[in-house]
C-alpha positions as CSV (number, residue, x, y, z in Angstrom):
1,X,109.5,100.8,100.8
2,X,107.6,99.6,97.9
3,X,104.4,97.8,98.5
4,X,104.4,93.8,98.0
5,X,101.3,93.1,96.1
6,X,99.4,89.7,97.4
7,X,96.0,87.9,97.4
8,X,94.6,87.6,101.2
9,X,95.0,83.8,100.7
10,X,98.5,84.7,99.7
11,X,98.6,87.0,102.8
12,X,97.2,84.2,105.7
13,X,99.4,81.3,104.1
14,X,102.4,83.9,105.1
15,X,100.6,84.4,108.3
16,X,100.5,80.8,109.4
17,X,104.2,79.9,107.7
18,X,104.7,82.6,110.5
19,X,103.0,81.4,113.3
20,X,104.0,78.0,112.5
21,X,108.0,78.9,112.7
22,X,107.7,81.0,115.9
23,X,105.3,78.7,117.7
24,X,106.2,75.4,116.8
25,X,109.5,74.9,114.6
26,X,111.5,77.6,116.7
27,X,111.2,76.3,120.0
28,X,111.7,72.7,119.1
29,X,115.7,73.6,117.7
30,X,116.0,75.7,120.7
31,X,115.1,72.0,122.9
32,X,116.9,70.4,120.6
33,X,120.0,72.9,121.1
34,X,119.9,72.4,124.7
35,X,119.6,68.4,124.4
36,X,123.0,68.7,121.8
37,X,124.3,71.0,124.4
38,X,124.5,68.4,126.9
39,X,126.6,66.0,124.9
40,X,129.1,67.6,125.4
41,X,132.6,69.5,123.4
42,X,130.4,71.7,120.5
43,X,133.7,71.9,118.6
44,X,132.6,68.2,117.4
45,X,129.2,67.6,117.9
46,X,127.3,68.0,114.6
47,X,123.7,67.5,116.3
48,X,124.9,71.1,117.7
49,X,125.9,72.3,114.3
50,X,123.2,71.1,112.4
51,X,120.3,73.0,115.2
52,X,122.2,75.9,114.7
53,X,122.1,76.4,111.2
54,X,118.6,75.4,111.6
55,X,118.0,78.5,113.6
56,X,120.1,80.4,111.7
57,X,117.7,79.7,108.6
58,X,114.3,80.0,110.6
59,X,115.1,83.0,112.4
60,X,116.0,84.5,108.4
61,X,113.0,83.3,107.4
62,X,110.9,84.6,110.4
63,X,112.4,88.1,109.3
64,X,112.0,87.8,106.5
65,X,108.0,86.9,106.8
66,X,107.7,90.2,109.6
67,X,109.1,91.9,106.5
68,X,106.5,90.5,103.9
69,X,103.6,91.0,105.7
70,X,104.6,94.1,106.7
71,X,104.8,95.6,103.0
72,X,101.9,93.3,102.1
73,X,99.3,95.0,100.3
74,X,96.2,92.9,100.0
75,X,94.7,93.2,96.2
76,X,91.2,94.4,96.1
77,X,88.7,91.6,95.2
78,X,87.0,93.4,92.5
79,X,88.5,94.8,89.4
80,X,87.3,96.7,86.2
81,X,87.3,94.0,83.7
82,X,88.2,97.1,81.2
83,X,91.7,97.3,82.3
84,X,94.2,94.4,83.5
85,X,95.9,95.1,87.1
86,X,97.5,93.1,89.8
87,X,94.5,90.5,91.0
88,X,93.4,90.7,87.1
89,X,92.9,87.3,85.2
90,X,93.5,87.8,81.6
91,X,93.1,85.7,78.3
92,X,95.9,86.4,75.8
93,X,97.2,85.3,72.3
94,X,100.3,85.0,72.1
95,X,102.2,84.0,68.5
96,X,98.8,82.0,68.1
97,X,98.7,80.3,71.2
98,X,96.3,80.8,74.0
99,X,97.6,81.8,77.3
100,X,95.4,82.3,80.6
101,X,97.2,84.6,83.1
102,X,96.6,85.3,86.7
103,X,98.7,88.6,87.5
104,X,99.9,88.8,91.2
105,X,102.3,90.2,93.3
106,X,106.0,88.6,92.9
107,X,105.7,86.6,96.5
108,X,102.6,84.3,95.0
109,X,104.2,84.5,91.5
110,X,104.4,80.3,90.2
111,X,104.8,80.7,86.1
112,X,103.8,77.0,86.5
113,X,99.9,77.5,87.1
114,X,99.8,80.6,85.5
115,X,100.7,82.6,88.3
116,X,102.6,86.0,86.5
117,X,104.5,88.4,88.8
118,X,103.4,92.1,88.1
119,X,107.5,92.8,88.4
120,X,108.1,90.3,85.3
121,X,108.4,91.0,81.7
122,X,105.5,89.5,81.2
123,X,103.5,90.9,83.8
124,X,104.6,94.6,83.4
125,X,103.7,94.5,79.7
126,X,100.4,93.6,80.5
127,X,99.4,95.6,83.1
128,X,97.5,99.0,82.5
129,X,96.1,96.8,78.9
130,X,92.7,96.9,77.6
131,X,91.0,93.8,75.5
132,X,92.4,94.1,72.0
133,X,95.2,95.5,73.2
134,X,98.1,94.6,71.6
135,X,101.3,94.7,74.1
136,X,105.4,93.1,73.0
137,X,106.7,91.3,75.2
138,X,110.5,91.1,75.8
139,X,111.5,87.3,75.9
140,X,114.9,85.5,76.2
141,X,114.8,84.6,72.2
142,X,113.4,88.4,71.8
143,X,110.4,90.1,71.5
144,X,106.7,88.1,71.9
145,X,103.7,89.8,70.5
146,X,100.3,89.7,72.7
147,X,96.8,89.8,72.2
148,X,94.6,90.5,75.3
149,X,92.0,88.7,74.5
150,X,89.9,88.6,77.9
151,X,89.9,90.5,81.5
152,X,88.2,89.1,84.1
């Protein structure tokens, strides 16, 4: 089992999505089971079907959550700025454009705000990188050249 990589705010946001299904979502489609339950023939009652499927997907997503945390590895809070790993911030140019990337493990990756999975393209070509390194990137349209410019 490979390790997940995560922040410790990426780790207690799994936490309380956790909590939150056990405690409160879980037991409110098992009531509302029960309450379908009493209408009647379940062949036809979609208030039945519908609670179902919504415990179907909670209780995958409660597995799936045990199994997260479980293989969570929480990234250290200090890094080397002399070499980028998962946690690391880094500054990059990239075909002359600037680029700010946060590098974190895949289950906190959002490309969005910067947010690069260490499993991506991206990510793996960056890690292990020094500043002035020079690292290619394989892209849909081919191969990106990058600058690091920053570590932090």
């Amino acid at each position: 089992m490979s390790p997940q990589y995560i922040t410790k705010e990426g780790l207690e946001k799994l936490k309380k999505e956790l909590e939150y299904l056990k405690n409160e979502k879980m037991p409110e489609i098992i009531e509302r089971i029960a309450r379908a339950k009493e209408l009647g023939d379940l062949s036809e009652n979609a208030e039945y079907q519908e609670a179902k499927d919504d415990q179907g997907f909670t209780a995958g997503r409660i597995g799936e959550l045990e199994r997260l945390i479980r293989k969570a590895e929480v990234i250290a809070a200090s890094h080397s700025n002399e070499m980028v790993s998962v946690g690391c911030t880094i500054r990059a140019l990239c075909e002359g454009k600037e680029y700010r990337y946060t590098i974190v493990g895949s289950n906190e990756a959002d490309p969005g705000r910067g947010l690069i999975s260490n499993e991506s393209p991206i990510g793996r070509a960056f890690l292990g990188g020094r500043i002035g390194d020079r690292v290619k990137v394989l892209i849909p349209r081919g191969e990106m050249e990058c600058e690091i410019l920053e570590i932090n």
